[in-house]
C-alpha positions in Angstrom: -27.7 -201.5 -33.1 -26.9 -204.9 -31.8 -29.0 -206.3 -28.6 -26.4 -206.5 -25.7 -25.3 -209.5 -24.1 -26.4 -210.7 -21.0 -23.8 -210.1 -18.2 -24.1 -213.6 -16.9 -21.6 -214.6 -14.3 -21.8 -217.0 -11.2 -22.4 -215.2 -8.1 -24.1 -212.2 -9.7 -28.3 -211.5 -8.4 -30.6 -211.2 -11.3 -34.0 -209.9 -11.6 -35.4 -212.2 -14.4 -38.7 -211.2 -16.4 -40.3 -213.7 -19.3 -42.6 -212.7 -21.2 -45.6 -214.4 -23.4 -44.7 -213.5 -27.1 -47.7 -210.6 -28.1 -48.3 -210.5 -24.7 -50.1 -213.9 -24.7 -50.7 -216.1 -21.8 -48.1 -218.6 -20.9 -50.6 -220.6 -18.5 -53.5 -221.9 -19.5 -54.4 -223.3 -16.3 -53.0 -225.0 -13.3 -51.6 -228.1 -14.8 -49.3 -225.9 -16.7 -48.4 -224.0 -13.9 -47.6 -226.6 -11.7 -45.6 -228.4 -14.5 -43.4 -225.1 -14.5 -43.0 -225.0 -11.3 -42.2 -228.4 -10.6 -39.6 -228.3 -13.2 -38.1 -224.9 -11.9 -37.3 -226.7 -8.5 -35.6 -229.4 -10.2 -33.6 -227.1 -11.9 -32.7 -224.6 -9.1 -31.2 -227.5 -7.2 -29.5 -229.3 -10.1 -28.0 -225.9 -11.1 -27.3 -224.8 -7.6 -29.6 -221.6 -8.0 -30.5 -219.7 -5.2 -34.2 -218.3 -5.7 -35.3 -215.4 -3.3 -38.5 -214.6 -4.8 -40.9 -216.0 -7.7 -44.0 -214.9 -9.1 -46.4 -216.5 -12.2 -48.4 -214.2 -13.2 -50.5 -215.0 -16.4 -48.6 -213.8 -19.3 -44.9 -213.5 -17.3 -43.2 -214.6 -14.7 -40.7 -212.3 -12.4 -37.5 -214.7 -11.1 -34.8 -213.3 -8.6 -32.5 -216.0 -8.7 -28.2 -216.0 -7.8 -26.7 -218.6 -9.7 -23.8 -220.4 -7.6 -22.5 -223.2 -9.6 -23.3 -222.7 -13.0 -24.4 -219.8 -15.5 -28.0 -218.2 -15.6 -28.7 -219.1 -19.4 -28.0 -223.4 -17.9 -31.0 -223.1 -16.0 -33.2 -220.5 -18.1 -32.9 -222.4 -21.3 -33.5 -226.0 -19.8 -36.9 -223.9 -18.1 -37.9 -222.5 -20.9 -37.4 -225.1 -23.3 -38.8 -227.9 -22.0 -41.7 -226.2 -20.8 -42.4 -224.3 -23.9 -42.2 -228.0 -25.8 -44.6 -229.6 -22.9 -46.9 -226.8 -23.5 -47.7 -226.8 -27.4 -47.7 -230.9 -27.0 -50.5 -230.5 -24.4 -52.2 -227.6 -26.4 -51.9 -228.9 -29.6 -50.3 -225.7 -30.9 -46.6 -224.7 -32.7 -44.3 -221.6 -32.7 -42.7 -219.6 -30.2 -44.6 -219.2 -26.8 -42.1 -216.8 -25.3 -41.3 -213.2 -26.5 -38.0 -212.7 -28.0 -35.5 -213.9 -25.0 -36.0 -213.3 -21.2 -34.9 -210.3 -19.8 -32.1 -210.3 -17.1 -30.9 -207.5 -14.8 -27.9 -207.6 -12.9 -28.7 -205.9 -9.4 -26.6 -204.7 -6.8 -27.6 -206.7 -3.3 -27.6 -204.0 -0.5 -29.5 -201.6 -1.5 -31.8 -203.5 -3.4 -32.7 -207.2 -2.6 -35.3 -207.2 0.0 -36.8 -204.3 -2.7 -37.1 -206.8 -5.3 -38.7 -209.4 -3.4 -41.0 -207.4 -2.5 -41.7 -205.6 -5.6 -41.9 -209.4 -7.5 -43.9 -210.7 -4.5 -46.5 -207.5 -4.7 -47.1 -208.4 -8.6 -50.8 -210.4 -8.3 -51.7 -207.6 -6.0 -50.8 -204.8 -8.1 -52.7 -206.2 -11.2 -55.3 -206.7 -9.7 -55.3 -211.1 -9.5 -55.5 -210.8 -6.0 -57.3 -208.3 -3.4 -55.5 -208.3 -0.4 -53.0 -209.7 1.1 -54.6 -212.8 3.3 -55.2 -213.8 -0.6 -51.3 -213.3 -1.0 -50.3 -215.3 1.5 -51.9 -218.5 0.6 -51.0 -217.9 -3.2 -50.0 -220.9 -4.7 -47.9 -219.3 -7.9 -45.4 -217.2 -5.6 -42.7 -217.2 -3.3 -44.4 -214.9 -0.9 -46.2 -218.1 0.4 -43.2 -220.3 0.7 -41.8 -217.3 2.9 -44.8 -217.5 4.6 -44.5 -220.7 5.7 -48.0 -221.8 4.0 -46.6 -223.2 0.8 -43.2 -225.3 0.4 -41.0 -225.0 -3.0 -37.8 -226.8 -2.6 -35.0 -224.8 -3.7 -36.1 -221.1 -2.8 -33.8 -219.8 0.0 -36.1 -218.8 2.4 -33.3 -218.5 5.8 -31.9 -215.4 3.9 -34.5 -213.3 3.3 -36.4 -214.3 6.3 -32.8 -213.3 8.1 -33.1 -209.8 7.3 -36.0 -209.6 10.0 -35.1 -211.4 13.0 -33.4 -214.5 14.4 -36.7 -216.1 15.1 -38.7 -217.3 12.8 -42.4 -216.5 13.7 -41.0 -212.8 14.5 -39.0 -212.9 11.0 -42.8 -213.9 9.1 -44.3 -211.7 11.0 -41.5 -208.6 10.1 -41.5 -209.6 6.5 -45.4 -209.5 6.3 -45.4 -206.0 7.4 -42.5 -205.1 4.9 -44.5 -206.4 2.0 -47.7 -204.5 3.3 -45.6 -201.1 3.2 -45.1 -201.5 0.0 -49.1 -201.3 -1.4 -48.8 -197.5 -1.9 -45.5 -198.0 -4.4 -47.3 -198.9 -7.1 -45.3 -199.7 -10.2 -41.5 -199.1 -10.1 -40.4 -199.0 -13.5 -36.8 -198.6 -12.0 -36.8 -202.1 -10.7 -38.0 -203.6 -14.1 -36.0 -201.4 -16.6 -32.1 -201.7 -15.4 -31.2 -199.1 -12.6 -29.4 -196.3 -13.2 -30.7 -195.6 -17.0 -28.9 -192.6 -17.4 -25.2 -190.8 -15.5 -26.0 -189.4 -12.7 -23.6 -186.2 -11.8 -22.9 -186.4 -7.8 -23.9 -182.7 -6.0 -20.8 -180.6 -5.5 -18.7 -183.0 -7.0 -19.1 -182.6 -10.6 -18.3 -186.8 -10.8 -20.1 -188.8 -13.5 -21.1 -192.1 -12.0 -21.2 -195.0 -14.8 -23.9 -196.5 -15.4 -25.5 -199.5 -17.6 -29.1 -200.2 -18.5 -28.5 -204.5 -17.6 -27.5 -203.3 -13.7 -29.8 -201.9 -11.0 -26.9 -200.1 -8.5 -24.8 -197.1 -8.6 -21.8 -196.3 -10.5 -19.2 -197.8 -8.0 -20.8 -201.3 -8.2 -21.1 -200.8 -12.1 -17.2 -200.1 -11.9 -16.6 -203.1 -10.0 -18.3 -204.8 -12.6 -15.9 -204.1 -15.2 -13.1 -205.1 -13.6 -14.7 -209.0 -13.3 -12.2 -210.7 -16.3 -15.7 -212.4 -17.5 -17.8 -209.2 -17.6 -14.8 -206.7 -19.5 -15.3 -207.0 -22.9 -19.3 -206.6 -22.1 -18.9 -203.2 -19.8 -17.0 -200.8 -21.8 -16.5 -197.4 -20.4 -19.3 -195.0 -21.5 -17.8 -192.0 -23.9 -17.6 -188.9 -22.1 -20.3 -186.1 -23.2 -17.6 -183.9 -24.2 -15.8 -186.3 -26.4 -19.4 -187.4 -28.0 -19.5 -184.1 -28.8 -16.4 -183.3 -30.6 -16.7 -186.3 -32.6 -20.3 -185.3 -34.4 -19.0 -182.1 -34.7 -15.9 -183.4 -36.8 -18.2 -185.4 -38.6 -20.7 -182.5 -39.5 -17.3 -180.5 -40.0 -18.9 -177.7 -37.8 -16.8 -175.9 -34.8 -17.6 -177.4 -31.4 -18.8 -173.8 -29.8 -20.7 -173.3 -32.6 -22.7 -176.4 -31.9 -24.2 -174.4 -28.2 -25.7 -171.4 -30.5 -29.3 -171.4 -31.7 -28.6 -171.3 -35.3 -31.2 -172.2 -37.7 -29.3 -174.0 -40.1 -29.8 -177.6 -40.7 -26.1 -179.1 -40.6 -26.0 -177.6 -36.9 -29.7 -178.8 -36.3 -28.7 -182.4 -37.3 -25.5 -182.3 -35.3 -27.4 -181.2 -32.3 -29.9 -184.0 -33.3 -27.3 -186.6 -33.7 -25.3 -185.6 -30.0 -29.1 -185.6 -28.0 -30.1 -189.3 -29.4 -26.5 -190.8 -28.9 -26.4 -189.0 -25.2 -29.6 -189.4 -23.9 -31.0 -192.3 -25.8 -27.7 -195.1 -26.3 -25.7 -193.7 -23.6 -28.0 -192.6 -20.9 -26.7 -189.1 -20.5 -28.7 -186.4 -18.0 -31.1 -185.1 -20.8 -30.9 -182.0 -18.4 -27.1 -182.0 -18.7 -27.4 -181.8 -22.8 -30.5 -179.7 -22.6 -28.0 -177.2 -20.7 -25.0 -177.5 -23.1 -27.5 -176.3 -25.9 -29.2 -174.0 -24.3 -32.5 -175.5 -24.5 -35.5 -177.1 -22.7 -35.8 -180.8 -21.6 -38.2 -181.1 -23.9 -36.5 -179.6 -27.0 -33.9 -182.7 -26.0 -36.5 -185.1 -26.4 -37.7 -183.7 -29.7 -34.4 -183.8 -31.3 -33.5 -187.1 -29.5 -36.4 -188.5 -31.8 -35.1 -186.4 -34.9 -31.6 -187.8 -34.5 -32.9 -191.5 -34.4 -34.0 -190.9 -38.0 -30.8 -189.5 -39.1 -28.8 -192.3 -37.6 -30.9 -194.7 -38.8 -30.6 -193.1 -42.3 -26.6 -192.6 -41.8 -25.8 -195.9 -39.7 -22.3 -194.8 -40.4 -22.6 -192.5 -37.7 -22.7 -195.6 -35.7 -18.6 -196.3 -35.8 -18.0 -192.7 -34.2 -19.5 -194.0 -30.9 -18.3 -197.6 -31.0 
């Protein structure tokens, strides 16, 4: 299947991760680090990028950036490219230095910003670069400094974070520090790195499915109100219902719908139920438990025929207009 666009409009937060290609280092030391960074201030003003949190870590960097005049990619590729030139000049080397293209997530503010600064802001700690936080908050390679007050990076918006946690700014620092300290015990949250809502989530007593999209952290309603930006349309269509998934693999397999939901050993129905559980789980981000229900099996039988139905896609990539 084709990667997906980036959903890359003005006025939209993104959590941006960059990666080293193989995992490489993208800093060899401190001259290339501040040569990022220097450039990356330059930028967000010139672009008119808001910046609420930064981290370098040694083989990616987390950005949380809102652009406000111009596009994401304006900024990211002038970053990347001139740094990724500057760097095999300086270390005589060739080739890509970044893997594949950076990763952007579209996240909903309210219930989430102050989350992600945190989370990005927590990174050196979490690894294990830095031992505690009095090391954090003197770190020269993030924003947690500048919000601090013990480093300066023009261009990070520091007055709206700092906002959040109290009109004064001593009290503010002092309110932020001990929201970033509360957060030690979270450990990784692949939710915040991996795009949200990964899979329709079905409301209690409701029997609602909430969209969902794996390039937005937020809930269904603010996935909705993505898809009515003009810019964003064509990018978000609606995800096929579960039931209409299903009737079209059955027509396909030319087997009757109900007979899909009984256990019968026969490999037609076996690759039909194969087919459904990749396509709903896997692509579309159905509740596994949902499916796992429908056929009258366990979470884990999903799984196993989620990976079964991958080959037999993959095999049969005409099964791939069905679900366009």
């Amino acid at each position: 299947m084709p990667r997906t666009a980036r959903l890359d409009i003005v006025g939209l937060l993104q959590h941006v991760i960059v990666r080293g290609i193989e995992k490489r280092d993208i800093f060899l030391n401190d001259q290339d680090r501040e040569f990022l960074l220097e450039r990356f201030s330059k930028l967000l003003q010139e672009t008119g990028t808001d910046c609420l949190a930064w981290v370098f870590m040694p083989n990616h960097v987390h950005f949380l950036l809102r652009p406000k005049q111009k596009k994401l990619a304006v900024l990211m590729r002038r970053l990347l490219t001139g740094y990724a030139v500057n760097f095999n000049l300086r270390h005589q080397r060739s080739g890509h230095l970044f893997q594949n293209r950076y990763k952007s997530i579209v996240c909903e503010e309210d219930p989430y910003l102050l989350e992600l600064v945190r989370y990005i802001h927590l990174n050196p700690i979490r690894s294990g670069l830095l031992k505690e936080m009095k090391e954090l908050d003197h770190y020269r390679w993030s924003g947690h400094a500048v919000l601090m007050g013990n480093q300066k990076l023009p261009g990070q918006t520091t007055d709206e974070v700092l906002a959040y946690f109290g009109h004064q700014i001593k009290i503010a620092r002092l309110n932020y520090h001990k929201f970033v300290l509360e957060g030690f015990p979270q450990g990784r949250r692949d939710e915040l790195v991996g795009g949200g809502l990964r899979r329709i989530l079905k409301l209690k007593n409701v029997g609602e499915l909430q969209a969902y999209d794996e390039r937005i952290l937020g809930n269904g309603k603010f996935v909705e109100q993505l898809r009515q930006e003009k810019e964003l349309s064509d990018l978000l269509p609606p995800i096929m219902p579960l039931q209409e998934l299903i009737k079209r693999i059955a027509n396909f397999f030319g087997i009757e719908i109900e007979a899909l939901k009984q256990r019968k050993r026969n490999k037609s129905f076996a690759d039909a139920r194969s087919v459904i559980s990749y396509f709903a789980v896997r692509e579309m981000g159905h509740n596994g438990a949902e499916v796992a229900r429908m056929f009258n099996v366990s979470r884990s039988g999903i799984s196993v025929a989620a990976d079964r139905g991958k080959e037999i896609v993959h095999e049969n990539p005409s099964l791939w207009n069905l679900v366009k």
